[in-house]
N, C-alpha and C positions, 0 to 999 in steps of 0.2 A: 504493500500500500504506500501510494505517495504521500513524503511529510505533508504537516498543513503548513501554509504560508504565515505566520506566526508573526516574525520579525517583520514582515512588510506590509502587516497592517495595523504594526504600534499604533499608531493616530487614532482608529475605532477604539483600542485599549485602554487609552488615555483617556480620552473622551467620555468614557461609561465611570473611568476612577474618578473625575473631575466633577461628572454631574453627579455622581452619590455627593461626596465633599462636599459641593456649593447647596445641596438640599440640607445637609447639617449645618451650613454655615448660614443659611436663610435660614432654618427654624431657630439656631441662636438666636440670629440680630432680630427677630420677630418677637424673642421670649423679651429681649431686652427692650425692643421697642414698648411691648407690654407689663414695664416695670413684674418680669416674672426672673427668677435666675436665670442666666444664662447655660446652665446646664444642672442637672437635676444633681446637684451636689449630697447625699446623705451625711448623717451626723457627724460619720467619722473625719469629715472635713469643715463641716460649719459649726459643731458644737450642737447637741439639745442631749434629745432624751425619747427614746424608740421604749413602746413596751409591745408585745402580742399577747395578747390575749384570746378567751379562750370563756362564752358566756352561754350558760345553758338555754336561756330564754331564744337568741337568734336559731341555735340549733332544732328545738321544739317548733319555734315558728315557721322554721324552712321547711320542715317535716311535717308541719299540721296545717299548712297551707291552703287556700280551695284554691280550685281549679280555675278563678277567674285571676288568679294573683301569680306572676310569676318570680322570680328571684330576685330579680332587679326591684320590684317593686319592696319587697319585704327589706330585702340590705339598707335602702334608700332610707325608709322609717326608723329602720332602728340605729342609720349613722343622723337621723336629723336629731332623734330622741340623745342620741349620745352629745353631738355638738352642742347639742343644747345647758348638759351637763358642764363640760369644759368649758362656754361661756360665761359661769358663774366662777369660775378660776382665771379668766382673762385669757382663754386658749382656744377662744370660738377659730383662730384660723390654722390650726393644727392640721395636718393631712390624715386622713382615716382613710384606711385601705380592709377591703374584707375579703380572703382570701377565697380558691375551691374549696379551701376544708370549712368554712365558716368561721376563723379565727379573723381578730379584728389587729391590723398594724397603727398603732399610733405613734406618726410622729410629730416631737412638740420642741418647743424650747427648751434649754438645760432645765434640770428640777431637781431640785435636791430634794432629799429621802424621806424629810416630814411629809412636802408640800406634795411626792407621788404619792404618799400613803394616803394622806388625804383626798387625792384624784380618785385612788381604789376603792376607797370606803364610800365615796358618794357614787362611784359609779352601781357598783354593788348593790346597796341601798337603793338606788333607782332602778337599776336594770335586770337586776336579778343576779342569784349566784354566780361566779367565776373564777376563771383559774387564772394566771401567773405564769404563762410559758417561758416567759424571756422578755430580759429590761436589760438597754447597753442604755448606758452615759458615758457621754464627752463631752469634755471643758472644750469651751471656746479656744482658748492657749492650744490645748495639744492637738486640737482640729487643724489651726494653721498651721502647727509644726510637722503634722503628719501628710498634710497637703505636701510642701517646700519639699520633705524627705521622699516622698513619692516623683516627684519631678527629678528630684538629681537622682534618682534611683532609675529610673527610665533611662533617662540622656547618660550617666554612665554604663549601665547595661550596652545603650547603642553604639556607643565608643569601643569598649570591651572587644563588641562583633566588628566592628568597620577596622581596627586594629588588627583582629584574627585571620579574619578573611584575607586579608590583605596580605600577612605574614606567611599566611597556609597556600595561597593561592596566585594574586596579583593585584594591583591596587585600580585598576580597573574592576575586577571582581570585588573587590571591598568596599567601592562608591557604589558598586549594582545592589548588592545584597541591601546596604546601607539604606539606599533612597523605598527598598522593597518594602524594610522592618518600619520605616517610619510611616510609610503607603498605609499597612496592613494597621499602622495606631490610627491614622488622621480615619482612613475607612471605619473603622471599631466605633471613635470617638462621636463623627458622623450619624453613623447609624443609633448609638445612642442618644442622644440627642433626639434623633426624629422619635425612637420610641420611648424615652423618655424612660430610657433605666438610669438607675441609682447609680451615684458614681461613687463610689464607697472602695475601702483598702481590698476588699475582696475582688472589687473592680479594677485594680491597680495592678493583683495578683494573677488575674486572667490576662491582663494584656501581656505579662512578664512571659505566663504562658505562650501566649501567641508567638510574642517573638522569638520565644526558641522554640517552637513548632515550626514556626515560617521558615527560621533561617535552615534549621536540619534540610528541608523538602529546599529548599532554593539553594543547599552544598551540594545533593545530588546530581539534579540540574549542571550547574557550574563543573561538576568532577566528571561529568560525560563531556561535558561542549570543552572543556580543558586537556581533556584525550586528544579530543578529536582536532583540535588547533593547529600542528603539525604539517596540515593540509593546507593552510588557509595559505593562500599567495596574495591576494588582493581584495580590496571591497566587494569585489563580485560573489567572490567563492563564500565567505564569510556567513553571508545571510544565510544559504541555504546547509550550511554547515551547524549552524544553531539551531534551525529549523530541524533537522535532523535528531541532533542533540534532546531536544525539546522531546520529538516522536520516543526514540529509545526510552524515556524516563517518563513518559506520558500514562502510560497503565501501572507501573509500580505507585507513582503519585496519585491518581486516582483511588486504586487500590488500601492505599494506605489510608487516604482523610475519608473512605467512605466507611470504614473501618473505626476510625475514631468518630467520624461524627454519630455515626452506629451507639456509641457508649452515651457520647453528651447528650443526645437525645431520648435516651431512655435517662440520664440525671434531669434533666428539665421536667420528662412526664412524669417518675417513678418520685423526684425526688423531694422535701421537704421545699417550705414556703420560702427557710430564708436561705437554697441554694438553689433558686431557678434562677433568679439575677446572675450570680456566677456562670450557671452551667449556658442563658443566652447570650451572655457577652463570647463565652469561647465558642460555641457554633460558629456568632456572626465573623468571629478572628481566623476559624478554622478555614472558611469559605474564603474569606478574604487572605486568608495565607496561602490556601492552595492556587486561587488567581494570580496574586501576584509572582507568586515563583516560576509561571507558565506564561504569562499575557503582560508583567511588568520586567521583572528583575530582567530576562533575558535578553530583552528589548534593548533594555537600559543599555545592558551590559557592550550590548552590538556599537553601540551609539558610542561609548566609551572607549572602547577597546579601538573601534575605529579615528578616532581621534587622537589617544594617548599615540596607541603603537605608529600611526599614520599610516594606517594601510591605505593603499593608494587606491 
């Protein structure tokens, strides 16, 4: 079977990475236009105070339902009946979220451990029995400083790989991998945004993921098309030389993230409330790693390779 023509239709590749990008970069300046954050930051960056809970009364009511009332309807009442509660705490604009299992997410401002106690006890009192599943607190201080260490933790990560590649391979292959792992965050980053997941240290942890996911699948790549080098005389041969490259490693790559996404998608369906965010951020990184290692990096790399070395 003849390669596919890869390299010589970068510009449709770019094109499709450019327009996800600028649809997260509109839904940004949109949120900001609308005095909303800019990206749906969680506590472990701005400081409050997350509990899930867990109240007998919503489950009863889901379950004893008529037939004229659907889901929507029922969660709707018992989060107005609830805001109504945290209103007399001054927390009427708290986020409430109600899970598939019926557990309730509340996130609010920082609260120290009277003023949550006292939130539970009227909630209790008003709403009927409930459990306690899980309360995280963060100071505003260690919010900012876990943000700033997430940043340089990234950008040295990135360094680390543009360093490696470069040392293992060529500094042409070490700008391609390079510009691939940042593709694969600004795409992640993007995509959350438009769906508006939580950008939280577990979020920080999946991109870490992605990048060494991406880069392994964009070595293999690079250690076929690096074999095959040898051959190259001039600009002409090159293209179809990566093209090549590309084919050779094209069903192991496929193979391998259909393979993983196989797992992450049974952690998103099978798995608990507060690991679906993690398990959809690495889907969207997986997808987005496996493109760029096939439809970016290589590209790049052609573009590069042809400049540094001056193939003619």
């Amino acid at each position: 079977m003849k390669p596919f023509r890869i390299v010589e239709k970068k510009n449709l590749w770019f094109l499709i990475s450019v327009a996800v990008i600028l649809l997260g970069v509109g839904n940004s300046f949109s949120n900001a236009l609308n005095q909303k954050p800019v990206l749906n930051f969680g506590i472990d960056f701005t400081g409050g105070t997350t509990m899930l809970l867990k109240f007998d009364a919503l489950t009863e009511r889901y379950s004893n339902r008529s037939s004229d009332k659907t889901v929507s309807d029922v969660n709707i009442r018992f989060i107005e009946n609830m805001r109504h509660i945290l209103k007399s705490f001054g927390l009427e604009k708290s986020n409430i979220q109600i899970t598939n299992d019926q557990e309730i997410i509340i996130h609010t401002q920082f609260l120290d451990n009277s003023r949550r106690l006292a939130i539970q006890s009227q909630l209790q009192e008003k709403l009927g029995h409930m459990e306690l599943l899980e309360v995280d607190i963060i100071g505003p201080t260690i919010g900012q400083e876990l943000k700033e260490t997430s940043v340089w933790i990234i950008v040295l990560v990135s360094i680390a790989l543009l360093l490696y590649i470069t040392w293992r391979f060529d500094l042409a292959f070490g700008l391609a991998a390079l510009i691939a792992t940042i593709h694969d965050g600004i795409i992640t980053l993007s995509l959350a945004s438009l769906l508006n997941i939580e950008i939280n240290t577990a979020f920080v942890a999946a991109i870490l993921t992605i990048l060494g996911y991406s880069i392994n699948d964009t070595i293999v790549v690079f250690d076929r098309i690096r074999e095959n080098l040898v051959h190259v005389k001039d600009s002409q041969t090159i293209h179809p030389l990566v093209n090549k490259s590309i084919y050779q490693t094209l069903f192991r790559t496929i193979n391998t993230s259909l393979t993983t996404l196989f797992v992450i998608v049974c952690l998103f369906v099978f798995g608990g409330t507060t690991i679906k965010g993690f398990a959809l951020v690495l889907l969207i990184g997986i997808l987005a790693g496996t493109y760029s290692s096939v439809f970016i990096a290589s590209p790049v790399f052609t573009m590069l390779y042809t400049k540094l070395k001056k193939v003619d």
